[in-house]
N, C-alpha and C positions, 0 to 999 in steps of 0.2 A: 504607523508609517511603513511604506512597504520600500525594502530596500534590495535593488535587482543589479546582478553583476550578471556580465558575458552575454547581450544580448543578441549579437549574433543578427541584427538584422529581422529581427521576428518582426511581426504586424503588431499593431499599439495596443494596451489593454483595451477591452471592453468597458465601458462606461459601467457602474455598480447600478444593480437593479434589481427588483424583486426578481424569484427563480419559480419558473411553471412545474410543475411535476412532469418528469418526462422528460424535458428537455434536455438535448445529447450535443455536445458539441459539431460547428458544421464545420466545412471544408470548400472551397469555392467550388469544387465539384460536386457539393452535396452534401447532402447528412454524413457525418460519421458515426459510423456503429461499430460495437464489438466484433471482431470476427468480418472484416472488410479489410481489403490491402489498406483504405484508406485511412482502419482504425487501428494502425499500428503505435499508435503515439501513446506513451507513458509519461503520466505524473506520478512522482515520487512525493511522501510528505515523509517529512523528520522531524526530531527532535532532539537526537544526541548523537551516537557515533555512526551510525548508519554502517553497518556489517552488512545488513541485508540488501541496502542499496549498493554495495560493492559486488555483492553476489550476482545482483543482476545486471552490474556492466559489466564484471568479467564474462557471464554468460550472452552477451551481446554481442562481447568481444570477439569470442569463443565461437560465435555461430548456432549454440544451444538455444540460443533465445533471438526468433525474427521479430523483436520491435526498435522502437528508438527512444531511450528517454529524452523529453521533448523539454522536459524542468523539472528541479527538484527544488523544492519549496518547506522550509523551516519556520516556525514559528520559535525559536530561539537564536539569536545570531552568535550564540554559541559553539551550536548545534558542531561538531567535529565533522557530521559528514558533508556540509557544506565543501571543503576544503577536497573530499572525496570526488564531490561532482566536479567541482573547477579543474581538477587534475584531469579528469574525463575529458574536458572542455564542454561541460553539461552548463547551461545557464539554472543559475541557481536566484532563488529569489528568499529574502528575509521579510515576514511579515510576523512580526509580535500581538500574539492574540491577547497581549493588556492593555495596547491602545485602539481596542476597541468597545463599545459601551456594551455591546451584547454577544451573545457568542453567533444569533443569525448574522449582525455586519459583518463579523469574521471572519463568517463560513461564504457571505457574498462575494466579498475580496478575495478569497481562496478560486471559488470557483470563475469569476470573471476571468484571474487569469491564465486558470486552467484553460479554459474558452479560448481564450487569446491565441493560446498552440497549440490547438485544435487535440487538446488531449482525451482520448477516450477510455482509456483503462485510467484508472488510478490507484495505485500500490503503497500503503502503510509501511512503513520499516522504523518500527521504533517511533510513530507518534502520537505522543503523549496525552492527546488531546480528544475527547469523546465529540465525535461528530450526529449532528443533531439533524432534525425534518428537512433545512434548507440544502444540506449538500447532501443527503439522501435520496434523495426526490429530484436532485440534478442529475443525477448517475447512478442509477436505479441498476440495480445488478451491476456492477460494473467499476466497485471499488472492492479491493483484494487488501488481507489482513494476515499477516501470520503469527502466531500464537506458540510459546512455547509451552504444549501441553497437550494431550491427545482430547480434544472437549468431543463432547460437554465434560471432562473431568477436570477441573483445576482452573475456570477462568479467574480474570482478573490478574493483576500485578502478582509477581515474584513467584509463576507457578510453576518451578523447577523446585524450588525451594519446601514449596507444596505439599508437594508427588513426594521431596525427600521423608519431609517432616509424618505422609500419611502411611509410608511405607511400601506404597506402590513395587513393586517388583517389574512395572512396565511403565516407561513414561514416553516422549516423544513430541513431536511436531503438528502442528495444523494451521493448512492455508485456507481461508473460506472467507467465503462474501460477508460484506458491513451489511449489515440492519441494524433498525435502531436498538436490537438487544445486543451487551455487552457478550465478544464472542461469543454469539450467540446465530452465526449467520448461515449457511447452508455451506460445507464442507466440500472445498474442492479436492482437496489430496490432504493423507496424513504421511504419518511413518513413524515407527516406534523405535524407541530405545531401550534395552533393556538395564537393569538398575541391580548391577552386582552390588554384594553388603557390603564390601569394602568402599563403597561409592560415599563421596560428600557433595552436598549442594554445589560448589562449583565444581569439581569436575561431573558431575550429570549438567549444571550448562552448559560445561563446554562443548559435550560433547551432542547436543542440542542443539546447539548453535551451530553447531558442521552440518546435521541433517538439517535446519532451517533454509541454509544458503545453496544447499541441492534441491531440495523440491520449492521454493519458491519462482525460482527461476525456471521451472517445469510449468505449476499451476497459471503462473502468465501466458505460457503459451498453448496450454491447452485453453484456457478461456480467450484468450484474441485469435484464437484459430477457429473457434467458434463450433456450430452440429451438439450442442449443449442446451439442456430445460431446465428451468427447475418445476417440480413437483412437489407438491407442500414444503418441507423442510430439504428435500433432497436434490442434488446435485445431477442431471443425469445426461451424459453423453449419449450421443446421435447412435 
C-alpha cells in the first residue's frame, strides 16, 4: 500500500508497468536528463533516520546544492526521516516493500512514482534495500549511494565497525553510483578519515558521518551539473 503525505498539487502517479532499459523520466518540455536545468529534481529513498537526507536539504537550503528534492520515499513508515522531509515541506511517500510479492512490483511502484515528479537523480541515504535490474535499467547512471567506507575496502553493512575491527589507520567516506554490484558502482567523490588508537567504533562513526553529510551534498552537484563519463569502472569529469 503506498501511503503519500504533502502532495502539494503534483500530477497523478503513473499507471505501474513494465520498465524499458533506458528510460529517464520526462518533463512536458522533454526528456529529462542528468545535467539539464530541467534535471534538477531529486528522489530521496530511506529507511531509518535519514542524516544524510538532512544534509542535503540544509545544503539546498544553504545554496551548496542547486537542485530540489522533488520526494522522499520510505519503504518503512517508521523511517525517522520521514518527519525530516515533512518539516522541509518535502512530500514524502510510504510504500512497504512486504506488501509486495516481488521485489521487481516494488521497484515498479518506486519508480512509477519517481516518474510522476519528473525525478532524475535519485540519492540513497540510509536505504536498506538492495535494488535489482528494474530500477537499474530505469535510471541507469543516475542513482547516488553513499557509503561509510573508502571502497572497494569495507563494503557491506557496519563498515566503520570494519575498518575499526581491521585496524585500518585510514577510514572515510564514499559517494558512487548504484550498479547491480553491492558498493560496487564507479566512485564519484571520497574523503578519508583518519583513525587515531584511542579511536572506538562509534566515535570513527561519528566522525564519518560529519564527512558523509559534506561531500554528499557535493557529489549531487557535481553529477546534475553534468561534463562527466564514465570509463570502465571510472568516474570522469569533462
Amino acid at each position: 500500500m503506498v501511503q503519500i503525505a504533502m502532495a502539494n498539487e503534483l500530477p497523478p502517479s503513473a499507471p505501474h508497468r513494465a520498465v524499458r532499459s533506458g528510460v529517464r523520466p520526462r518533463t512536458r518540455a522533454g526528456r529529462c536528463t542528468v545535467g539539464s536545468d530541467l534535471g534538477r529534481r531529486i528522489g530521496v529513498l530511506i529507511s531509518g533516520r535519514g542524516s544524510n537526507l538532512q544534509a542535503l536539504i540544509d545544503a539546498i537550503a544553504e545554496g551548496r546544492l542547486r537542485a530540489e528534492i522533488a520526494v522522499v520515499i520510505a519503504n518503512r513508515a517508521d523511517a525517522a526521516g520521514l518527519a525530516r522531509a515533512r518539516t522541509a515541506g518535502i512530500e514524502t511517500i510510504t510504500i512497504p516493500h512486504r506488501d509486495y510479492p516481488s521485489r521487481e512490483a516494488f521497484e515498479e511502484t518506486l519508480i512509477a512514482e519517481l516518474r510522476a515528479r519528473r525525478v532524475a537523480l535519485v540519492c540513497l541515504a540510509g536505504f536498506m534495500r538492495l535494488l535489482g535490474a528494474t530500477f537499474l535499467e530505469a535510471y541507469p547512471n543516475a542513482i547516488l549511494n553513499i557509503h561509510p567506507s573508502l571502497l572497494p575496502a569495507f563494503p557491506g553493512v557496519d563498515a566503520q565497525r570494519q575498518a575499526w575491527t581491521y585496524g585500518t589507520k585510514v577510514a572515510g567516506a564514499t559517494v558512487h553510483l548504484v550498479t547491480g554490484e553491492l558498493d560496487g558502482g564507479p566512485i564519484v567523490m571520497q574523503r578519508a578519515v583518519a583513525v587515531p588508537d584511542d579511536d572506538t567504533p562509534d566515535t570513527l562513526a561519528a566522525r564519518i558521518l560529519d564527512v558523509e553529510h559534506q561531500i554528499y551534498p557535493d557529489a549531487a552537484q557535481l553529477v546534475l551539473d553534468g561534463g562527466w563519463r564514465i570509463e570502465g569502472r571510472r568516474f570522469r569529469r569533462a
